[in-house]
LOBAVO-479459 format. One record per atom (N, C-alpha, C, CB): y, z, x. Coordinates in pm, whole numbers, plus 50000, padded with zeros to 5 digits. Last residue first. Glycine has a CB too. Layout:
% LOBAVO-479459
YZX/...
% end
This chain:
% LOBAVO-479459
100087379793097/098507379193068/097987363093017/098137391392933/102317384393335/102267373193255/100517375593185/102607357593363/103997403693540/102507401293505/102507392093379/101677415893474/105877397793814/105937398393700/104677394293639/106947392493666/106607403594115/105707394494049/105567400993925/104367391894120/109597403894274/109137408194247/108027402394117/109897415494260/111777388994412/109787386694460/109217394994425/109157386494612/114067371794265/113307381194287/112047379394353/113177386194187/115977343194428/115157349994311/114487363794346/113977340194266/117977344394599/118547343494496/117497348294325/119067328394520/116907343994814/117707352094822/118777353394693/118197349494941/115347324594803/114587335094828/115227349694847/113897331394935/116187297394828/116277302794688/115667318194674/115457292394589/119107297095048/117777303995048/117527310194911/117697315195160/121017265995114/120697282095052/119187284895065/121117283894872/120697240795188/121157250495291/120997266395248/122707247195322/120197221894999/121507227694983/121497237495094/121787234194839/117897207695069/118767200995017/120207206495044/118417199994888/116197229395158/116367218995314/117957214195246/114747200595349/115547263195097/116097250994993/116907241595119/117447258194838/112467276595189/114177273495252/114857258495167/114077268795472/110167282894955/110557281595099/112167276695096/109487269895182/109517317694762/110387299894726/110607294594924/112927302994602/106537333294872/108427333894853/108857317194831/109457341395039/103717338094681/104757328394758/106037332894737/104737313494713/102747349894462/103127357494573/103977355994663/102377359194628/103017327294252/102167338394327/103197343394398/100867333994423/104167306794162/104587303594279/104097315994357/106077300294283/103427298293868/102917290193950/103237294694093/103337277393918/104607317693724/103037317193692/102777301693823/102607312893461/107507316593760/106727329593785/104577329693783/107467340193637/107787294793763/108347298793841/107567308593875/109447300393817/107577288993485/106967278193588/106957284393684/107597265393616/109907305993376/108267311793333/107407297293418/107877312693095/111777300593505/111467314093538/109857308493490/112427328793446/112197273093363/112197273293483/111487284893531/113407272093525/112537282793108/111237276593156/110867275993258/111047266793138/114817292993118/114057300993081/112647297393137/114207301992946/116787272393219/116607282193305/115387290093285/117687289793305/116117251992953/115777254393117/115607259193175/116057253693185/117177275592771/115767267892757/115357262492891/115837255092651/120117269892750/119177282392807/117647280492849/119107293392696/120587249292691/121057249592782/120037262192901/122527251792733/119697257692382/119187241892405/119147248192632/121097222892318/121567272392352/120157278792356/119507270992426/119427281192233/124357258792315/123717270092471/122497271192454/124227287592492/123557245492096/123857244292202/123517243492349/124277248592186/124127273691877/123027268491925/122487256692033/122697266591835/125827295691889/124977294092024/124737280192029/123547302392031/128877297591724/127217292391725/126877291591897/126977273391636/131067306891713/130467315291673/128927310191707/130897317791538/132807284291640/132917289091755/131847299591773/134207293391774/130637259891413/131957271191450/131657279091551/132357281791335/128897244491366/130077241691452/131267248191433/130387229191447/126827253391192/126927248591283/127507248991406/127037243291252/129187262490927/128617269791063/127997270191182/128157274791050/129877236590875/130877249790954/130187258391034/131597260390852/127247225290767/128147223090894/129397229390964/128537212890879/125477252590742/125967240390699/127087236290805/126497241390550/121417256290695/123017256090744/123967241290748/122987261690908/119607243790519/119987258590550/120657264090640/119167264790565/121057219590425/119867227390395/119837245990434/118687218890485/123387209090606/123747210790435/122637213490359/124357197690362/120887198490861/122397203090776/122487203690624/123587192390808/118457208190980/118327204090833/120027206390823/117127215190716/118447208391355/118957216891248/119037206591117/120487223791292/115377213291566/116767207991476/117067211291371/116897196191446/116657245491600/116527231191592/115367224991598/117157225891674/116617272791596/116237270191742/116167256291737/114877276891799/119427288891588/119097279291500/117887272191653/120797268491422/122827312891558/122017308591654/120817300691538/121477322491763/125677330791593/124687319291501/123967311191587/125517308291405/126667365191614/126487348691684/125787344191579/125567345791844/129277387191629/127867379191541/127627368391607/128067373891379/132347399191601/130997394591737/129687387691722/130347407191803/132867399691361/133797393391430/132517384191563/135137407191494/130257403691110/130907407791224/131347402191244/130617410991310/129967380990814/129327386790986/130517395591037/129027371491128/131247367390629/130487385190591/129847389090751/128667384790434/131777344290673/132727358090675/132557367390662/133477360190617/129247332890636/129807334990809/130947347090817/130727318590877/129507330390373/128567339390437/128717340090589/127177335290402/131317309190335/131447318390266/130747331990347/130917313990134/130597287190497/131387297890551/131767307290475/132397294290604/126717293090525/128007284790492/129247291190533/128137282190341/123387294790537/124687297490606/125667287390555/124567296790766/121147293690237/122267290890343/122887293990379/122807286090354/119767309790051/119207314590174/119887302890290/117357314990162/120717302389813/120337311789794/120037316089973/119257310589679/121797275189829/122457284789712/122097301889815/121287282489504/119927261789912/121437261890018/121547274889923/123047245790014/117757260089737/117607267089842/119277271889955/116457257289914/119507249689538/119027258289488/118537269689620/118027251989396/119027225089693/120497228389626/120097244689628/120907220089439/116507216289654/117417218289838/118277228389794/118597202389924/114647231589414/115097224289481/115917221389565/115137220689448/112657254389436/113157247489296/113607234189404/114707257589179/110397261289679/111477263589617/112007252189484/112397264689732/107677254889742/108067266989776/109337270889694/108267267389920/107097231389589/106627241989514/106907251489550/105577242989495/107277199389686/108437207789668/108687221789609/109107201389608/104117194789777/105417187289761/106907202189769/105237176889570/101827203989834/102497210689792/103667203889751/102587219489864/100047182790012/099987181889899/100987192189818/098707182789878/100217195190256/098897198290175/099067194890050/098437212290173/102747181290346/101127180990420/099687182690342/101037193290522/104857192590314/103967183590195/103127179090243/104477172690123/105167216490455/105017216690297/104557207590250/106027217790224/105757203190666/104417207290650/104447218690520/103837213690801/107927185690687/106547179990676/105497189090655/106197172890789/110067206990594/109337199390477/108287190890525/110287190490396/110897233690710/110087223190775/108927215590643/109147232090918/114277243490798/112967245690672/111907231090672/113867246890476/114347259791063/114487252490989/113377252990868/114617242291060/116127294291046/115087286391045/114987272991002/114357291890991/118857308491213/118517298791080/117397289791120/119867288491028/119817343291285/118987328991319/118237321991209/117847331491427/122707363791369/121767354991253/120827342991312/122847346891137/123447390091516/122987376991589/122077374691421/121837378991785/124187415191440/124707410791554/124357395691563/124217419191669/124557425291068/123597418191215/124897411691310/122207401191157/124947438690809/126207437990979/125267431991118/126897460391048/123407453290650/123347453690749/123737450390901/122867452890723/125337448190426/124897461090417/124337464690582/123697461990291/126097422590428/127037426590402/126777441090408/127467420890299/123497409190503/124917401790578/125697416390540/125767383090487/121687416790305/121677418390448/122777416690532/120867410990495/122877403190042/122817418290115/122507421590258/121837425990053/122637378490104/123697384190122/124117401290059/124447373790075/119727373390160/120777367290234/121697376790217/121227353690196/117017390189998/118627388689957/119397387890108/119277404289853/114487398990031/114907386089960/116417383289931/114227385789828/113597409690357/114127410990290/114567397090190/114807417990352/111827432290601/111647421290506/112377422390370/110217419790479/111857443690888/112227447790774/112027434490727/113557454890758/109067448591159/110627439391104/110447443690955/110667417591123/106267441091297/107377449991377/108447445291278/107727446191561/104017432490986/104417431291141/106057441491175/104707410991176/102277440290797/102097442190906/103117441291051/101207435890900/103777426590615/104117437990596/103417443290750/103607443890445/102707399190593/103807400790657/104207417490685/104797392990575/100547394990451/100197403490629/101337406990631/099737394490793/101737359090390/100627370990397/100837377290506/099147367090397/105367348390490/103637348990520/103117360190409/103177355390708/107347337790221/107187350890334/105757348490329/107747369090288/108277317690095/108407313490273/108227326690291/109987305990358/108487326389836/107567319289850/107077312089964/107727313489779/110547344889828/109157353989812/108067340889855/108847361789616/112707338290077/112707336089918/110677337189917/113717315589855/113737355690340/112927345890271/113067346090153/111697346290289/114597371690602/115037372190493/114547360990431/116277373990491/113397397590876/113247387590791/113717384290645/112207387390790/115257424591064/114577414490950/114657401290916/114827417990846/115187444391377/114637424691297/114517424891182/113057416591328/116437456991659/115767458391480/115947444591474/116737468691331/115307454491973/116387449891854/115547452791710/116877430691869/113407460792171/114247471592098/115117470892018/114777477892158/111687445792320/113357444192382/114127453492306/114157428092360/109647440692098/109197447492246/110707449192336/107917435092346/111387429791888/111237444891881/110317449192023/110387449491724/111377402092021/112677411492061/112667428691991/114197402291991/108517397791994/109677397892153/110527407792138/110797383692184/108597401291754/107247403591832/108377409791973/105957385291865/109717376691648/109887391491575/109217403691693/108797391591399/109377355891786/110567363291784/110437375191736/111507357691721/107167344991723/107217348591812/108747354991854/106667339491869/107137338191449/106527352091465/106837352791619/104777353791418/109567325091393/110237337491359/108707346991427/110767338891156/108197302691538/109247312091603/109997321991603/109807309391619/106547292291363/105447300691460/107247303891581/103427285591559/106907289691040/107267293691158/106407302491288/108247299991115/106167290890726/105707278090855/106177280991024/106667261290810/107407311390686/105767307290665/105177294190775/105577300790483/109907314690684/109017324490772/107417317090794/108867341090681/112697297090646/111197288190598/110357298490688/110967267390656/115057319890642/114577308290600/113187306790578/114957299690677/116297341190923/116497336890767/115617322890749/118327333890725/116527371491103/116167357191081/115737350290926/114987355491174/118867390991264/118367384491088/117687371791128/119897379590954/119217419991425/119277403791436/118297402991302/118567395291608/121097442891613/120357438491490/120257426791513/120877440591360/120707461991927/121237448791830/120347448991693/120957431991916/119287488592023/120777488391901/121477475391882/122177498591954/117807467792290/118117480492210/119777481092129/117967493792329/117327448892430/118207444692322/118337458092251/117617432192226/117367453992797/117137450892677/117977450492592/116437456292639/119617452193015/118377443993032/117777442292915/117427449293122/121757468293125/121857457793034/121037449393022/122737451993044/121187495993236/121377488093326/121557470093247/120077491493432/121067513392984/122377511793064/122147500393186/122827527293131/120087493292679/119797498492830/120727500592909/119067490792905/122277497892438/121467489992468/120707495992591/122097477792481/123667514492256/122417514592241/121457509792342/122267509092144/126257497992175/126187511892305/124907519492324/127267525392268/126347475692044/126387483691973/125977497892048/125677479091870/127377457092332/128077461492153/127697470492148/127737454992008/125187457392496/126467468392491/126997467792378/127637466792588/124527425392457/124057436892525/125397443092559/123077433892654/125307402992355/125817409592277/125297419292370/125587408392134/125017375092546/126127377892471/126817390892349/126017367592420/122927376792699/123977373892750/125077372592687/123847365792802/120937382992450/121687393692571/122207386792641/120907402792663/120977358792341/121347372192278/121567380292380/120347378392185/119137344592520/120857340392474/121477351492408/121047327092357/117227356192534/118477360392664/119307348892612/117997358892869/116097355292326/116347365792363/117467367592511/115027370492369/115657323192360/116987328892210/116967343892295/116147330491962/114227322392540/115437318392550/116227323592467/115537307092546/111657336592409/112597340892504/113467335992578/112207345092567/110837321492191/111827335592153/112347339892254/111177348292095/110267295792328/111607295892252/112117311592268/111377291092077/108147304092428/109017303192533/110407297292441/108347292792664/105807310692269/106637319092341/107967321692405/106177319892399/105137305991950/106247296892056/107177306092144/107417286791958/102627302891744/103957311391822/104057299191927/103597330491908/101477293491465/101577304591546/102417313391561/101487302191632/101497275191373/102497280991242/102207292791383/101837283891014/100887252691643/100397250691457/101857261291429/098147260491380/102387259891904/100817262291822/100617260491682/100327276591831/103947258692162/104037257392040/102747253091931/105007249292041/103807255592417/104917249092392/105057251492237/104847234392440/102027279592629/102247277092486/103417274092463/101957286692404/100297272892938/101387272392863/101887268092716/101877267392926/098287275493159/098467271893026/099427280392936/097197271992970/097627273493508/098717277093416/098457270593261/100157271393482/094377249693608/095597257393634/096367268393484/096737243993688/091647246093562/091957255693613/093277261893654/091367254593682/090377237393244/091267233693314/091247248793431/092647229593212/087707244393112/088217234093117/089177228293187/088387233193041/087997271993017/087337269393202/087287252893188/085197277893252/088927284492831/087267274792786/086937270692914/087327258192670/090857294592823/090037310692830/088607289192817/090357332592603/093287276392782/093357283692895/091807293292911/094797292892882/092827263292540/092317256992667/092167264592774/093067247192709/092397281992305/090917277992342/091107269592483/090117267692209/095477291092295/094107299292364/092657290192424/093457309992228/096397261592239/096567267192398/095417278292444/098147275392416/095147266791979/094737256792082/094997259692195/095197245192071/096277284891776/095277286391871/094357277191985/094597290591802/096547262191516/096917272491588/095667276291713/097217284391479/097217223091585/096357239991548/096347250791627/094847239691538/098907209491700/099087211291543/098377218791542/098907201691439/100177219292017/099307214091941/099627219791810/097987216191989/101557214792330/101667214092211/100927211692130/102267209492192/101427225792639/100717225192548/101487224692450/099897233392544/101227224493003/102167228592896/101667219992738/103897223792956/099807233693264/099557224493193/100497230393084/098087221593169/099627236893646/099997241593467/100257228893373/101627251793452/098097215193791/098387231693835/098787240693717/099697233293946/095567190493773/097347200793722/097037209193766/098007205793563/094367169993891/094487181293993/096127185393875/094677175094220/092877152093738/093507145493799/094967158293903/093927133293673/090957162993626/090387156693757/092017149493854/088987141493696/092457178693422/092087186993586/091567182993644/091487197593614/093087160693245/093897164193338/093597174193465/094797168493268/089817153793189/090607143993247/092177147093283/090517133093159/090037176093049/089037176393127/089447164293252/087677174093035/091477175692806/091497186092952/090477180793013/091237203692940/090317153092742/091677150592718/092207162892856/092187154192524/087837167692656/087677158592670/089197149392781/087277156192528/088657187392466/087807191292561/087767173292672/086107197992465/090297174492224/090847183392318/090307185692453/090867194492264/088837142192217/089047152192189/089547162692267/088257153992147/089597109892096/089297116292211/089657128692138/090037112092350/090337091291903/089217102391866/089407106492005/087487097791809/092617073691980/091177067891947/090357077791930/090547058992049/094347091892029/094557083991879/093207072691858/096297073491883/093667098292287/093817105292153/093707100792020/094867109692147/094737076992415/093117083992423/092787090092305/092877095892535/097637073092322/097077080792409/095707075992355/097487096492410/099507067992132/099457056892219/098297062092340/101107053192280/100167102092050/100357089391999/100477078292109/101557089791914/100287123792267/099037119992216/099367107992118/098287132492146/101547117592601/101527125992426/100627117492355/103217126292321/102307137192872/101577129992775/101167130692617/100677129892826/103807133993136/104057139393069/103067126792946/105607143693085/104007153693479/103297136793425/103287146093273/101117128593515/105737156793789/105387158893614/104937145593528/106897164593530/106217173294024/105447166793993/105617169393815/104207170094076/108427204594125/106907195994050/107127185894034/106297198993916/110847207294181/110677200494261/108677197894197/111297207994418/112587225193982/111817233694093/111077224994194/110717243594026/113627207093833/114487213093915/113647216793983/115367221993877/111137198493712/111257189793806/112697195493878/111217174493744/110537216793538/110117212193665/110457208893784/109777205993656/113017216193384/112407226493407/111857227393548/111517227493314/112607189393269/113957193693310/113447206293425/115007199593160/110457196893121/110217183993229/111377191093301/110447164593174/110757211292943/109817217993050/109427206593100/108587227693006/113097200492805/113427211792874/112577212792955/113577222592812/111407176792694/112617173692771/113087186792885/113847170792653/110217189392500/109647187792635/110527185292712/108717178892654/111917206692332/111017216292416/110517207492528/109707223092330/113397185992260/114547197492328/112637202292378/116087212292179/111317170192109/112447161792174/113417172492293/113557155392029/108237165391945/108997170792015/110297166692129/108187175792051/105507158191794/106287154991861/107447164691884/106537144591821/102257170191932/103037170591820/104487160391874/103347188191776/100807172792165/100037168192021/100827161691856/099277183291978/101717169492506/101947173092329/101727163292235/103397177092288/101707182992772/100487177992715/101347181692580/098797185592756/102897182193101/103117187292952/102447174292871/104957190392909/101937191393392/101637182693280/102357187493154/100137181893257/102397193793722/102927199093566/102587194293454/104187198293543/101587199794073/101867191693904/101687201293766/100537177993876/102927208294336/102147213194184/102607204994113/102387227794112/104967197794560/103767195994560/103157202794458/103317198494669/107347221694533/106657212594550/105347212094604/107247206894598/108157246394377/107487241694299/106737228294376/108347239794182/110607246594527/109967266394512/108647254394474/110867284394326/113107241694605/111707232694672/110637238494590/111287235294859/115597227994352/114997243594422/113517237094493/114567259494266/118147212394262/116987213494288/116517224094335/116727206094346/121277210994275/120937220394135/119157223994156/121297208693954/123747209594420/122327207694406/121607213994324/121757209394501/126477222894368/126257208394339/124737206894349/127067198294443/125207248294159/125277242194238/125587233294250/124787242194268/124567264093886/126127260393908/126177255094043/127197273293895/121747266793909/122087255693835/123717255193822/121337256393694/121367293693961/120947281194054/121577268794014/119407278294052/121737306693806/122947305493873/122367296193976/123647319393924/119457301493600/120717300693550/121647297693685/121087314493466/117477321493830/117817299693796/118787301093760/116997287893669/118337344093704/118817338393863/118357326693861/118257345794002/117727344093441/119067346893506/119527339293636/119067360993540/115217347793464/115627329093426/117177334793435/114987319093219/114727371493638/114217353493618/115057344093614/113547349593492/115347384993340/115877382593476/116017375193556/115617386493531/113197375093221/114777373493130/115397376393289/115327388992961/110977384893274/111187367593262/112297365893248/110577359193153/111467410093283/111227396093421/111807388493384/109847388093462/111647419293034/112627416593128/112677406993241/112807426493175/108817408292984/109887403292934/110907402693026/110227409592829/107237429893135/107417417193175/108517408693080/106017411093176/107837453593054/108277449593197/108557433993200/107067453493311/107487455092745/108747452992760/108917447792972/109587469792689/104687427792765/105187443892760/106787442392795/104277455192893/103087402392615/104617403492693/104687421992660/106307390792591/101837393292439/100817391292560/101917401192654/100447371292625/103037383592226/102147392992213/101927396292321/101147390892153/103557360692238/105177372092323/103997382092266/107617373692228/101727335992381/101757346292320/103197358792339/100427350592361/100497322092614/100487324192549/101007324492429/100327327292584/100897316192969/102077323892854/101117315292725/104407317692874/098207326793232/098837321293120/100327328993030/097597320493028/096497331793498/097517335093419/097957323093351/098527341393490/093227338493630/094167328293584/095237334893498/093427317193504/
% end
C-alpha cells in the first residue's frame, strides 16, 4: 500500500515527481475541458476531523478533475459527534469500497495509525495532523516557489527542478504549525536554506534538531539574509487557548505585529524578486498586513490555485499504478501524452 504521509517520507526523486506531476495537470487545466478520465471509477473520500475550507475544496476539486467519485465527510453532524471512533468511522468507509481516503485529524499521527492498522485498504492521505505535518501544502508552496524563483540565485539544478541556492524565511506561530514542519523538511530535501523566525515562545522543543537556521529577529533576517520567498504563518489562537494558555505566548496582537509582522516597512527590506507567500487564512493586521497581502509581490492566491494541480499529481500518482491515463473521450487529447509514466515512489 502507498501512502503521503509525511515530506519525511519524500527523497529528493520523489519530490521532484510530484512537482513535475503537478506541472503537467497545471497545463491540463488551460483547456476548455479541464476533466482528465485518468481517475474513473475510484472513490475518494476526504475524511475531516477538523474544519477546513481551501484544503478540502482543493482535494475535491482535485478529484473530481481526474473524474473520481467523491464522497466528502466531516465529522460535525456525523457518527462522530455521537462517540463513534476512528476505527470504527474507517471501517465503514472501506465497506463502502474507497480507493484513497484523505484525512484530517486534531491528533497527530492519525493518518499514520489509519494507513499501517489494515482498517482501510486504499491510499491514505495526510490533509493535516494535529501540530504535525501537512504534506501536501509544503508541496504546493514548493512549486509555487519554483515556478517563480528557480535560477535567481544560479545555484539551482540546471535542468530547473530543485530549490538549490533559494533562501526562504518562515515567520510566526512555529509551535502550532504542522506546515512550517512540513516545509522545513521538503524544501531542505529540494536544497533551499530555511530559517525559522519566532519570538522564543512559538519555537518548538527539539527545534535545534531540525534541517533550518533559527532565528528571533524578523528584521535581521530580512536585511542580513535577503530571502527569496517569506512565508507568514498564521498565528493560530484556537489552539493557544485550547489548553487554557489564553494569551501567554506573546504580550499582546500589537506587540506581536510590532515584532514578527509583514508590513510595508519590512516588504522594503526584500529583494525586488522576493515573493510573499501565507498558506491561510490569513489573521490581517496580525501577522500580515494588508499591503502586503495585496501587493504585487504575494503568491498567496496562486498557492490556493496551485493546490489543485498539486493534489491532482499526488491522487494521480498513488491511485493510477502503472496504468497509463486512458484516451481523454471529452477533449480528444491523450492525457498519456501529457503526463509522465514514470512511477514515482511515494512511502
Amino acid at each position: 500500500m502507498r501512502h503521503l504521509l509525511s515530506t519525511a517520507d519524500l527523497d529528493r526523486a520523489a519530490a521532484i515527481g510530484i512537482l513535475d506531476t503537478a506541472a503537467q495537470m497545471a497545463a491540463t487545466q488551460s483547456r476548455e475541458i479541464k476533466k482528465l478520465p485518468t481517475l474513473r471509477g475510484r472513490t475518494v473520500v476526504n475524511l475531516f476531523f477538523e474544519d477546513s475550507t481551501r484544503t478540502r475544496i482543493s482535494f475535491e476539486t482535485a478529484a473530481k478533475r481526474l473524474s473520481a467519485d467523491v464522497i466528502n465527510f466531516s465529522a460535525k453532524g456525523s457518527s462522530v459527534s455521537k462517540g463513534e471512533s476512528l476505527k470504527d468511522t474507517a471501517l465503514t468507509l472501506q465497506a463502502m469500497g474507497a480507493d484513497a481516503v484523505v484525512i484530517r485529524h486534531q491528533a497527530s499521527g492519525a493518518p499514520h495509525t489509519l494507513a499501517h492498522s489494515g482498517w482501510v485498504d486504499g491510499a491514505v492521505i495526510n490533509a493535516g495532523d494535529g501540530t504535525h505535518q501537512h504534506p501536501t501544502q509544503a508541496l504546493l508552496d514548493a512549486y509555487t516557489i519554483r515556478r517563480h524563483l528557480v535560477g535567481l540565485r544560479g545555484g539551482a539544478d540546471p535542468a530547473g527542478r530543485d530549490l538549490a541556492g533559494l533562501k526562504v524565511a518562515i515567520v510566526g506561530d512555529v509551535l502550532h504549525s504542522r506546515v512550517a514542519r512540513s516545509n522545513v523538511l521538503l524544501l531542505r530535501t529540494l536544497g533551499a536554506d530555511v530559517t525559522l523566525v519566532a519570538p522564543p515562545t512559538l519555537v518548538p522543543v527539539g527545534v535545534e534538531t531540525w534541517p533550518c537556521r533559527v532565528s528571533y529577529h524578523l528584521d535581521e533576517v530580512l536585511r542580513e539574509q535577503q530571502p527569496d520567498a517569506i512565508m507568514m504563518l498564521r498565528v493560530q489562537r484556537e489552539r493557544m487557548t485550547a489548553g487554557g494558555a489564553g494569551g501567554a505566548f506573546f504580550p499582546n496582537p500589537l506587540e506581536y505585529t510590532r515584532g514578527y509582522g509583514l508590513d510595508a516597512r519590512r516588504l522594503r527590506l526584500l529583494p525586488d524578486h522576493a515573493i510573499v507567500m501565507h498558506p491561510g487564512p490569513m489573521n490581517r493586521g496580525l501577522e500580515i498586513s494588508a499591503d502586503a497581502a495585496d501587493s504585487a509581490r504575494a503568491v498567496i492566491v496562486e498557492q490556493v490555485a496551485n493546490g489543485v494541480a498539486v493534489r491532482m499529481a499526488v491522487l494521480y500518482l498513488l491511485l493510477a499504478g502503472d496504468q497509463r491515463p486512458a484516451e481523454a473521450a471529452q477533449s480528444g487529447a491523450r492525457p498519456d501524452r501529457v503526463l509522465t509514466d514514470e512511477r514515482v515512489g511515494i512511502a
